[in-house]
Structures are given as structure tokens and as C-alpha cells.
Legacy VTK file of the C-alpha trace (Angstrom):
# vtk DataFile Version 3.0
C-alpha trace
ASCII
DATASET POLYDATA
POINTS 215 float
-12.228 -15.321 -14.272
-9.527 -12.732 -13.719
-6.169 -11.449 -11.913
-7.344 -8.262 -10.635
-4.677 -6.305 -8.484
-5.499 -3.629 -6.295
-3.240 -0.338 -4.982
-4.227 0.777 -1.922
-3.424 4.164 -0.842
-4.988 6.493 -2.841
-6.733 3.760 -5.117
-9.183 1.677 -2.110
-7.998 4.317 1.046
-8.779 8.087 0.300
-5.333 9.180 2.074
-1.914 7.814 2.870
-2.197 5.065 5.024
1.291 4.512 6.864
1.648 8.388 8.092
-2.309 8.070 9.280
-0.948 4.292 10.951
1.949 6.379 12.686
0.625 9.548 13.748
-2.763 7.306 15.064
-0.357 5.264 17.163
1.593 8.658 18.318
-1.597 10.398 19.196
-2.339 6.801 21.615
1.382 6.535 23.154
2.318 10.159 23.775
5.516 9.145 25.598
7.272 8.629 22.182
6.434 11.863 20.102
10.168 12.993 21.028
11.370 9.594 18.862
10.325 11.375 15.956
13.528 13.196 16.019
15.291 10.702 15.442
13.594 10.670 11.744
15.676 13.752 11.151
18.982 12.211 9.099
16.711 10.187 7.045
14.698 12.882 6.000
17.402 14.947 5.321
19.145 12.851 3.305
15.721 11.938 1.436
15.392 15.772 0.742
18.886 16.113 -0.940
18.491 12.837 -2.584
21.051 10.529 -0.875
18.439 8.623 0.867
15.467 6.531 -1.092
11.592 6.379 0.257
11.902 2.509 1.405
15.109 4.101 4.154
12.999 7.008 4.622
10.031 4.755 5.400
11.933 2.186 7.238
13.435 5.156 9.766
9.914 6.614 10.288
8.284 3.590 11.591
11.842 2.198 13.778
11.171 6.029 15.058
7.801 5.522 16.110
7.366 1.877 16.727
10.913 0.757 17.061
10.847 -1.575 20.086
6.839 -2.392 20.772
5.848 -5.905 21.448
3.893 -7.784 18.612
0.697 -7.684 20.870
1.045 -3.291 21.568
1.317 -3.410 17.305
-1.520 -6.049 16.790
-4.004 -4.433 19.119
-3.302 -0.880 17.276
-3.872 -2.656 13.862
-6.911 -4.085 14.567
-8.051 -0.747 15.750
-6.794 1.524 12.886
-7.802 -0.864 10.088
-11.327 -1.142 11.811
-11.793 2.607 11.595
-9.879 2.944 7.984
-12.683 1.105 6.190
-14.800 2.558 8.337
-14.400 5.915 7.597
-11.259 6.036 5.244
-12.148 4.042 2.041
-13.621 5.134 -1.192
-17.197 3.353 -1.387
-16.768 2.694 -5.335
-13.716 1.139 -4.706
-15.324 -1.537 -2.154
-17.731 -1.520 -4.806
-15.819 -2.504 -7.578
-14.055 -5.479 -5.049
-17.086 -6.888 -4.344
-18.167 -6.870 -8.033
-15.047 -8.679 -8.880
-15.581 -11.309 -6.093
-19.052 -11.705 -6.893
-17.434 -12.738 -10.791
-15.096 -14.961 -8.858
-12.126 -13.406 -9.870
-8.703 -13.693 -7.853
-8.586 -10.465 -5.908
-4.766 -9.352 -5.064
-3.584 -6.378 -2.647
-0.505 -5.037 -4.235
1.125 -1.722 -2.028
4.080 -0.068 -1.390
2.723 0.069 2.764
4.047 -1.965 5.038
2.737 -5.590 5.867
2.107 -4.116 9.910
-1.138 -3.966 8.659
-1.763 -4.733 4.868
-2.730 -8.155 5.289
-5.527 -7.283 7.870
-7.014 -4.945 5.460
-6.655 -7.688 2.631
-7.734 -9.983 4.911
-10.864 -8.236 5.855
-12.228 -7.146 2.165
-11.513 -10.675 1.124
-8.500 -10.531 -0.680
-7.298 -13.736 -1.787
-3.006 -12.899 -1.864
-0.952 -9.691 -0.613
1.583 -8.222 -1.855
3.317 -5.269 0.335
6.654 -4.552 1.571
8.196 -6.419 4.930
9.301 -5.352 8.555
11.634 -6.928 10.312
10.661 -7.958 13.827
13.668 -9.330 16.494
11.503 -11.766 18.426
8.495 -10.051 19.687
9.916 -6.633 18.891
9.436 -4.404 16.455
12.745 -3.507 14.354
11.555 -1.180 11.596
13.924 -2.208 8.883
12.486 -3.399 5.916
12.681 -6.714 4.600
11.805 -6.535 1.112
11.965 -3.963 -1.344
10.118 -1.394 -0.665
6.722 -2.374 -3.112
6.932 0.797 -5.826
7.637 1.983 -8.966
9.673 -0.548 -10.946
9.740 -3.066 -8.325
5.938 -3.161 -8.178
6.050 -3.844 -11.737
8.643 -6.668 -11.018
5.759 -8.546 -8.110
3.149 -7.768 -10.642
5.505 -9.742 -13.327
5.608 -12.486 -11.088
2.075 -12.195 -10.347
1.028 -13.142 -13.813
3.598 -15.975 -14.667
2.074 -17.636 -11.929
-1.581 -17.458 -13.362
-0.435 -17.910 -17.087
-3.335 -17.746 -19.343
-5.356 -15.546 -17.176
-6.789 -12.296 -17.762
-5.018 -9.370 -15.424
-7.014 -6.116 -14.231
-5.218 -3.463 -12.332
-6.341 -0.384 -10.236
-3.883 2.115 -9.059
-3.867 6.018 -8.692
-0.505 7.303 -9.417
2.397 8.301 -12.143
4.945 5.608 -9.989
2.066 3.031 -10.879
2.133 3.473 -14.956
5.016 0.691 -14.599
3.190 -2.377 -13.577
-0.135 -0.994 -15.339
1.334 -1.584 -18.618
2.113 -5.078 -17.886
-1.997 -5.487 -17.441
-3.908 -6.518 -19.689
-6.673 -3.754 -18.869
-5.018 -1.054 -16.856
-7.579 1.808 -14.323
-6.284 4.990 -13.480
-8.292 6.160 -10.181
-9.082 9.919 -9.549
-6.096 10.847 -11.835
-4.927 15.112 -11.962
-6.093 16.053 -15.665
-2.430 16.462 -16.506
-1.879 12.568 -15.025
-5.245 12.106 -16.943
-3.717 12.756 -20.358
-0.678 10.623 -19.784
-2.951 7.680 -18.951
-4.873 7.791 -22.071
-1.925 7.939 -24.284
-1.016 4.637 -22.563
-4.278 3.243 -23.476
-5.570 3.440 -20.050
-9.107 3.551 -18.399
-9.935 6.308 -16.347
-12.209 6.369 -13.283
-13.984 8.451 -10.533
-14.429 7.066 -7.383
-16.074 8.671 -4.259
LINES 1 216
215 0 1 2 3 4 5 6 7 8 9 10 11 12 13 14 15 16 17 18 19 20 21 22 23 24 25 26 27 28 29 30 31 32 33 34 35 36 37 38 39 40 41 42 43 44 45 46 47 48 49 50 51 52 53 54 55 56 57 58 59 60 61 62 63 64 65 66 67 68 69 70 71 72 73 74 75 76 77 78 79 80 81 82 83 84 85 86 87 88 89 90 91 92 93 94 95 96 97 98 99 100 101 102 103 104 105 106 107 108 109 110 111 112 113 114 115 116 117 118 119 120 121 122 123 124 125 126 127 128 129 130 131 132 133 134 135 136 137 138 139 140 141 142 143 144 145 146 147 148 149 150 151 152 153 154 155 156 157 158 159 160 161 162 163 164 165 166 167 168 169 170 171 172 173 174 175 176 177 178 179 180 181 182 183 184 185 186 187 188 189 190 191 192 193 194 195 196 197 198 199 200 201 202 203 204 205 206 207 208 209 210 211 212 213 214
């Protein structure tokens, strides 16, 4: 048996998932495209440097969801995870899951995205634990700000730290796709780089990496 953690954007889902989450809810509630204005410090300041992704993230969805009941965001989960793995998923990646169930191994969803709708997807491949970065809700409202720390780079390598002092003596697999990845892939004990550029390519096999296609 093994630890095997799974990224998901770009590693299970062939494109971003939280701008494709957004602009899906946008294109169904027309009423609040002119909210997304109110994105425009953030992004500034992310452009020049002074603000970090998990702000920048954190402003985008208070801009477009800021307010909704629980129930308006449930109902739009259900629907845009339905038609992700539907339609947005590579098919060797739910491949390679259902090997790894099928060898009983402890499946874990580990992604920067928000957990609006991470747990449903982990929920619905079978994931046993998931690992993403938190809203904060007032009541039955949406708030937008985050609660965690927003799941990348060297923070992803600190929850996939964790991770593996909790299963001590277990064997850890981990899929991911991208250069802010490389952190918590060295901590596993056999590290895949999905669909990697050939100049990412080259970087992963100096780091003793495996490299993989999936379609």
C-alpha cells in the first residue's frame, strides 16, 4: 500500500479550474459581471508584486461570489464538477486513480483551488483525504477570504510534510504538473511530472523525477 497525492489543475483537470468555476458561475448570474471590477486593486497590485496569488485569489472569488447563500454555491458546484469530469479531465489521469484504488492505496487530493468545490471532486473519484485551501463563509454567506494558506509552492510542500508523518512507514507517490510543485515532489518518495514543457522536462529529470503523458 501507498500515500499517493494528487494535483489537480493541470495534473487530473486539463485547465485551470477556479477561473473555469468563476467565469461558469458569471456566465449563469449575469447581474454580477460588473463585480468583477472590483478585482481591479488586487490585480494591480499582483502585477507590480505587492500583492501574492492567495489575495489575488481571495479578491476574485469575494468579486464574483461575495455574498451568495451556501445553497446558490452548492447547486453551482454540483453542476460544474458534474460537467468537469465530464468533459474536463485527462482520461489517463482517472486511469491511473483507479489503478491506485484498485492496489488499495490511500488516494489524497492535494491543490492550491479552493475547498468551494475540491472536496466534491475528491469526493466523487474516491479520494480518501483533501487537502486545498479554505473560504471563509459568515453564516450562510459567502465571504471570499481565505482561511488557510493558500495550498502552493512551499506551503504545499509543508501539508505534504504533514501528510507523511502521519502515515510513517508508508510509501508516498506524487503527481503534479508544474515548476511551483518540484517542492513537495522532492519530499516523495517517487515523484511524476505530468505533461511537463521540454525545458520543465529537463529540470525534472535532474531531480530524479518520472515523466508522463497523459491525454
Amino acid at each position: 500500500m501507498a500515500l499517493v497525492v494528487f494535483d489537480l489543475d493541470g495534473t487530473i483537470s486539463r485547465h485551470d479550474t477556479l477561473l473555469a468555476y468563476l467565469t461558469g458561475f458569471l456566465r449563469q448570474h449575469r447581474s454580477r459581471w460588473p463585480r468583477v471590477l472590483l478585482i481591479a486593486p488586487a490585480l494591480l497590485g499582483f502585477l507590480t508584486g505587492l500583492v501574492d496569488r492567495g489575495k489575488l485569489k481571495a479578491a476574485l472569488m469575494k468579486a464574483v461570489l461575495g455574498g451568495c447563500t451556501r445553497k446558490v454555491i452548492d447547486a453551482w458546484t454540483a453542476s460544474y464538477v458534474t460537467e468537469l469530469l465530464a468533459r474536463g479531465v485527462f482520461a489517463d489521469a482517472l486511469s491511473a486513480i483507479a489503478k491506485h484504488r484498485r492496489n488499495a492505496d490511500t488516494l489524497v487530493l492535494m491543490s492550491a483551488s479552493p475547498d468551494l468545490y475540491v472536496p466534491e471532486i475528491a469526493q466523487r473519484l474516491a479520494f480518501a483525504e483533501t487537502i486545498c485551501t479554505g473560504v471563509r463563509w459568515h453564516d450562510e454567506r459567502l465571504d471570499g477570504a481565505l482561511t488557510t494558506a493558500n495550498r502552493q509552492g512551499a506551503e504545499k510542500a509543508r501539508c505534504f510534510a504533514a501528510l507523511r508523518s502521519r502515515y510513517p512507514q508508508v510509501r508516498t507517490v506524487a503527481y503534479a504538473n508544474s515548476a511551483s510543485d518540484f517542492e513537495h515532489l522532492k519530499l516523495a518518495d517517487e515523484a511524476w511530472l505530468v505533461n511537463a514543457s521540454p525545458v520543465l522536462r529537463r529540470e525534472a529529470e535532474r531531480a530524479h523525477f518520472h515523466c508522463v503523458t497523459w491525454r
